[in-house]
VOROZA-170828 format. One record per residue (C-alpha): residue in three letters; y, x negated, z. Coordinates in steps of 0.25 Angstrom, whole numbers, plus 5000, padded with zeros to 4 digits. Each point is the difference from the previous one (the first is absolute). Layout:
<atoms>
ALAYXZ...
</atoms>
This chain:
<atoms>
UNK474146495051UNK500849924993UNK501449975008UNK501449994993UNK500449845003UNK500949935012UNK501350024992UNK499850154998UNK501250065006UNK499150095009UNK499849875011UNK501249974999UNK500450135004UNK498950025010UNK500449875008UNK501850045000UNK499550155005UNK500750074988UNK498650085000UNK499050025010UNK498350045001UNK499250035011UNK499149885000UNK498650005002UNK499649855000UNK500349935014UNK500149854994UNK501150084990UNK500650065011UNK500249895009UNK500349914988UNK501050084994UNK500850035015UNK500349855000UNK500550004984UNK500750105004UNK500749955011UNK500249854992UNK500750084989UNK500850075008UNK500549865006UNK500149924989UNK500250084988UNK500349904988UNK499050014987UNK499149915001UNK499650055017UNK499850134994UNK499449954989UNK499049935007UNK499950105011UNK499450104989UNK499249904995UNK499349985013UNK499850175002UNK499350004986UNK499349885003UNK499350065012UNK499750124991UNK499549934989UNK499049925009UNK499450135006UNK499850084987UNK498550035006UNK500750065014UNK499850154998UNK501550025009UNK500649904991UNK499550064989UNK500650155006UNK501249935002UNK500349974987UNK499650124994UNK501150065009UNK501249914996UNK499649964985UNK499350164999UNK501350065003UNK500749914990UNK499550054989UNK500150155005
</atoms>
């Protein structure tokens, strides 16, 4: 599956809670409660930046996890509906 890059909009999105999925992936899950709570906190560029860096990061090196890849069928699926 090809995956849309860290600076797709989505991530960043995903990570500020302007939109939301029902995750499948536990390590995602876990990951991206803490992003979220970091962005909330300190919410300049570059620490969102870097916070959706690090969620497509834990995607990107569990392409091969079947809830990984449901999860991004879910949020990047939905996209292009």
């Amino acid at each position: 599956m090809d995956m849309p890059s860290p600076s797709h909009r989505i991530w960043v999105d995903i990570v500020t809670r302007k939109i939301g999925y029902r995750l499948d992936f536990l390590a995602a899950k876990v990951l991206l409660a803490r992003l979220i709570q970091s962005a909330a906190e300190d919410q300049s560029a570059e620490n969102i930046s870097a916070c959706a860096e690090k969620l497509h990061a834990v995607y990107a090196k569990n392409l091969a996890v079947s809830s990984a890849q449901r999860d991004l069928k879910t949020i990047f699926g939905s996209e292009r509906s």
